[in-house]
Structure formats: structure tokens, C-alpha cells
C-alpha positions as CSV (number, residue, x, y, z in Angstrom):
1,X,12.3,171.7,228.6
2,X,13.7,169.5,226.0
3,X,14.9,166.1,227.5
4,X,18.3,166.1,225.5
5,X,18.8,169.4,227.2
6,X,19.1,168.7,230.5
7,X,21.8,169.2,232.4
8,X,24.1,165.9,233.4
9,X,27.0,165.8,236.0
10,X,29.2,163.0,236.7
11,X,31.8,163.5,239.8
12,X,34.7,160.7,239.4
13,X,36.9,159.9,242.0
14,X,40.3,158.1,241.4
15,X,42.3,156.8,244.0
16,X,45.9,155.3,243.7
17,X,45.6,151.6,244.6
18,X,42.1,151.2,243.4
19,X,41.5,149.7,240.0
20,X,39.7,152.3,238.7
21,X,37.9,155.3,239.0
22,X,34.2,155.2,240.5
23,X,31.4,157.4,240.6
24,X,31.2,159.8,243.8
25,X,28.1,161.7,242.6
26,X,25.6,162.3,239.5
27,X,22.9,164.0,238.5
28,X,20.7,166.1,236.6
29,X,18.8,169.4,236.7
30,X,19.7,171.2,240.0
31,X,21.8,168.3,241.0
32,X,24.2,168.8,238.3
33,X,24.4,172.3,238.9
34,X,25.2,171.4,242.5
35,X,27.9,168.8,241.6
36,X,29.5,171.5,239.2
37,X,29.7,174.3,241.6
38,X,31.2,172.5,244.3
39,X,33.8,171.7,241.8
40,X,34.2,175.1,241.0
41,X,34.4,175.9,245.6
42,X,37.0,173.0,245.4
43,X,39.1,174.3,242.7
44,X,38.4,170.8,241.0
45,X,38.1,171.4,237.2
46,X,35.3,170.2,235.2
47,X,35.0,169.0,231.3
48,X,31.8,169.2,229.3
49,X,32.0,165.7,227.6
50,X,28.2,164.4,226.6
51,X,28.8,161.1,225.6
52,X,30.7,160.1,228.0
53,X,28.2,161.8,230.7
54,X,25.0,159.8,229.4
55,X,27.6,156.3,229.8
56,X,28.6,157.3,233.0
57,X,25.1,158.6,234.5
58,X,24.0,154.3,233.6
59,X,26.2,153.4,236.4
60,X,25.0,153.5,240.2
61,X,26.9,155.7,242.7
62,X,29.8,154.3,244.3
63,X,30.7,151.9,241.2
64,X,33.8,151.6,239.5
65,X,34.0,152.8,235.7
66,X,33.6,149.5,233.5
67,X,36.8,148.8,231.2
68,X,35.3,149.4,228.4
69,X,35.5,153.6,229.3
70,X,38.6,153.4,230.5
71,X,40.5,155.3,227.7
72,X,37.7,158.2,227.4
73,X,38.0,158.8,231.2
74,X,41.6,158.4,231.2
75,X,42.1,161.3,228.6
76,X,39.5,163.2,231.1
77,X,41.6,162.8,234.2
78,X,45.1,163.4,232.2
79,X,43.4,166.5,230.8
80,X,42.5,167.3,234.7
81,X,46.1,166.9,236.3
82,X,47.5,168.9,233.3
83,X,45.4,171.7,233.7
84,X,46.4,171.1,237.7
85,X,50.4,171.2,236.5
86,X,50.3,167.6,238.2
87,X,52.0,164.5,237.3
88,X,49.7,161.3,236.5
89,X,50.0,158.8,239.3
90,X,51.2,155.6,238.5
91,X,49.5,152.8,239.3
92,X,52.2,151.0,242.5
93,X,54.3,154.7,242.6
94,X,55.1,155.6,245.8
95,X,53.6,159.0,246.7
């Protein structure tokens, strides 16, 4: 199998007071294909974005995203609570 054709996952989680998001799971192969049908059990929806992926699969599980991907994963998560019919937490709102 071709290398660039692997299958990559990324799970992000973001909670409210945290500074920002950090990687919950990753993977590749059967891994990804784990991470993207749990998703699909959770309801949690998923976004095919490559480049992102291969920046985000550099980071070790448990870190937070660096701030230099902060606006790509932004437009991911707004495009995630949209598709939800959610409104974007603000950072200090109370809940």
C-alpha cells in the first residue's frame, strides 16, 4: 500500500477553560478506522482534512494544539458545532 495512502485520524478534544484543544487519540491504518467509527457510535462528526491530519499526527497524545494551528482547527470545531446546531463556547462564558 502506498504510504501517502494510509489512513490518518486525529480525535481533538476541547474543553472550556483549557487553552486549547489537545489530542485524545491518533492513528493510522486500523487505528484510524477505530477512532472514526467510534465517532460515528458517538454521533461526533468527523472532517476529512489531510494537511491538517499529517500536523496534528506530529504531536504526542494528550498535548495541546500549538498556536500556530489554531485557526485551521478553529474553522474545524466551528464547522463541528454547526453541523451540531450548537453555539461556540466562549472562552470565560458561563455554561
Amino acid at each position: 500500500m502506498d504510504p501517502k495512502k494510509t489512513r490518518k485520524a486525529v480525535a481533538l478534544a476541547y474543553e472550556i477553560n483549557s487553552s486549547a484543544p489537545r489530542v485524545t487519540g491518533q492513528g493510522e491504518g486500523f487505528v484510524a478506522d477505530a477512532i472514526l467509527a467510534k465517532a460515528k457510535e458517538l454521533g461526533i462528526p468527523t472532517r476529512t482534512e489531510p494537511e491538517l491530519v499529517e500536523f496534528l499526527m506530529q504531536l504526542k497524545l494528550n498535548e495541546l494544539v500549538p498556536p500556530k494551528l489554531y485557526a485551521a482547527v478553529a474553522e474545524v470545531l466551528a464547522w463541528a458545532y454547526e453541523l451540531d446546531g450548537k453555539q461556540i463556547p466562549k472562552p470565560g462564558a458561563e455554561q
